[in-house]
C-alpha positions as YAML, in Angstrom:
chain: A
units: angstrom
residues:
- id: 1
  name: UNK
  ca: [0.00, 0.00, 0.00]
- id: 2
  name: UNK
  ca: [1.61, 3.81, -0.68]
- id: 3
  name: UNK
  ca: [1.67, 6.27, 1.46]
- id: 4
  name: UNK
  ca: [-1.09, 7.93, -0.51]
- id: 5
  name: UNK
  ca: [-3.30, 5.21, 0.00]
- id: 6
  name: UNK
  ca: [-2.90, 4.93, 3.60]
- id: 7
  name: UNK
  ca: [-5.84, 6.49, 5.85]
- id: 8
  name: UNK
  ca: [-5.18, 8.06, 9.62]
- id: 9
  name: UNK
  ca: [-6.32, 6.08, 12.40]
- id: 10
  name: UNK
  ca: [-7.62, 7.43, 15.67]
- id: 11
  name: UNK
  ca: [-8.26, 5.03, 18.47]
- id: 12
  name: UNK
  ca: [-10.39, 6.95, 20.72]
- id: 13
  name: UNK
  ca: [-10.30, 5.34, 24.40]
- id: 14
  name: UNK
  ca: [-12.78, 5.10, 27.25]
- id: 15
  name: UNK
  ca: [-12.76, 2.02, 28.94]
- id: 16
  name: UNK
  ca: [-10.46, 1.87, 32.48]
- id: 17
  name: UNK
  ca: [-7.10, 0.01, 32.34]
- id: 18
  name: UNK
  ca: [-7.94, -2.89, 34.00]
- id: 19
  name: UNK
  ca: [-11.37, -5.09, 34.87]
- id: 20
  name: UNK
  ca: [-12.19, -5.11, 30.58]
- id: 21
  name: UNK
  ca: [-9.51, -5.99, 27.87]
- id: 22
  name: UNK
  ca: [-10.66, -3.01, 25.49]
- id: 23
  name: UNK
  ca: [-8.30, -0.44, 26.31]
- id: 24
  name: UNK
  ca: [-5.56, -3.44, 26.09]
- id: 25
  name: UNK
  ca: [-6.96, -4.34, 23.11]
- id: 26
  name: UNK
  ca: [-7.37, -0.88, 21.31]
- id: 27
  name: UNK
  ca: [-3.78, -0.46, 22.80]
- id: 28
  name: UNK
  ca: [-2.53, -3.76, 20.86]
- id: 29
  name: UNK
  ca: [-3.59, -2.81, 17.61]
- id: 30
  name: UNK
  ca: [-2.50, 0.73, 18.07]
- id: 31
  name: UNK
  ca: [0.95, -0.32, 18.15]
- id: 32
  name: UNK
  ca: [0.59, -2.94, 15.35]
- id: 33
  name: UNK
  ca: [-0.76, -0.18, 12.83]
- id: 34
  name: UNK
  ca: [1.92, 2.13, 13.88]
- id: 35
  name: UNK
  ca: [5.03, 0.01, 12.51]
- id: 36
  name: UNK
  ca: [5.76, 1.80, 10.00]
- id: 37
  name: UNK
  ca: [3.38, 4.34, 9.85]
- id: 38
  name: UNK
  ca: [3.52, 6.04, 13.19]
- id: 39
  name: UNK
  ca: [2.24, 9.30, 11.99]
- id: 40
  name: UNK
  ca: [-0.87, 7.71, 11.14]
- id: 41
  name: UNK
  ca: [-2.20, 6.62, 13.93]
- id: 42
  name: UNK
  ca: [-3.32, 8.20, 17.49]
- id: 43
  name: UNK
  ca: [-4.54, 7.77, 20.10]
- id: 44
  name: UNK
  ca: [-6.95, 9.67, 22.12]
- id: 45
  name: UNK
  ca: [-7.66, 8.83, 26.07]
- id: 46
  name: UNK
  ca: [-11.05, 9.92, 27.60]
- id: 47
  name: UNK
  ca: [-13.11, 9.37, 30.85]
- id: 48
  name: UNK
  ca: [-11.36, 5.61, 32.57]
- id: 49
  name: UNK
  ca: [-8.92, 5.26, 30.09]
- id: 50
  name: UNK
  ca: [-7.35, 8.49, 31.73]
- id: 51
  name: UNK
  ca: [-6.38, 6.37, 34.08]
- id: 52
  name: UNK
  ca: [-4.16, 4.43, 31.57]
- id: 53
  name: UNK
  ca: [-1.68, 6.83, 31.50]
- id: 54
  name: UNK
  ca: [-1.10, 6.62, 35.59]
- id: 55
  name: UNK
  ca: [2.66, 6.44, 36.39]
- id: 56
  name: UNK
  ca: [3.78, 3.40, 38.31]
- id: 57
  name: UNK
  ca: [0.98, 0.84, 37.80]
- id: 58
  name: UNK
  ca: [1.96, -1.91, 39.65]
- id: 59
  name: UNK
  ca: [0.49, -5.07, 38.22]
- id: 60
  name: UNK
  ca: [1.58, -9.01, 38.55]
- id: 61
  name: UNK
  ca: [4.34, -10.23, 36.46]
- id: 62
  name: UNK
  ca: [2.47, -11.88, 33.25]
- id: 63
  name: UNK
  ca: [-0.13, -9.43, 33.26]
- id: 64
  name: UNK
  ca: [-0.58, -6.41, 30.72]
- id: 65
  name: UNK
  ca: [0.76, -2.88, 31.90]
- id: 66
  name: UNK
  ca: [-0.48, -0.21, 30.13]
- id: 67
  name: UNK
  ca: [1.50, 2.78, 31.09]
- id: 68
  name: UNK
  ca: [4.67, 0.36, 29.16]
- id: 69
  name: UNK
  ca: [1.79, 0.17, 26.05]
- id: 70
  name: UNK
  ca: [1.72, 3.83, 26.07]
- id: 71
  name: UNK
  ca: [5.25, 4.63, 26.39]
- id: 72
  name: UNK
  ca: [5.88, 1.80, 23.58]
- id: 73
  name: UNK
  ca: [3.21, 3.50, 21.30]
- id: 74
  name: UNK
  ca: [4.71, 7.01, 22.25]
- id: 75
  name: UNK
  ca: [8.40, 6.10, 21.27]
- id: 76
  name: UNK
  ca: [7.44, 4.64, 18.15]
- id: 77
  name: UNK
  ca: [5.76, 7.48, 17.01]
- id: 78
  name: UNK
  ca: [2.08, 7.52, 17.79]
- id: 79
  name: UNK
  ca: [0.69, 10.80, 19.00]
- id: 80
  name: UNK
  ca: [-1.15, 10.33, 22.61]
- id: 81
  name: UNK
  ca: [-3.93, 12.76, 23.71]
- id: 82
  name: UNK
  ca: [-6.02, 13.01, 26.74]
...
């Protein structure tokens, strides 16, 4: 596909970090779509998903962190808005 071809993607988050998988989810293809096409794609965190973007989650070891999504998504290009 060319770059002319190629539509933006926003990802527009509301569900809280953890108790549903959707903001892991929307986070997980977020970062797929973004290899090689970072400027593409954004993502937008409302309402729970705020909470997303928390500093020094502490979850379980094997268990999803999305604060490391974010910063993943962020260094690889993807513009992050709340």
């Amino acid at each position: 596909m060319t770059d002319e071809n190629r539509g933006k993607t926003l990802f527009i988050l509301n569900d809280p970090p953890y108790g549903t998988e959707r903001s892991y989810n929307g986070m997980r293809l977020a970062i797929s779509l973004s290899k090689g096409y970072p400027d593409q794609v954004k993502v937008f965190l409302m309402g729970d998903a705020v909470a997303c973007a928390k500093r020094g989650q502490k979850t379980p070891n094997g268990f999803y962190n999305l604060e490391r999504m974010l910063k993943v998504a962020s260094r690889q290009g993807v513009a992050i808005g709340t």
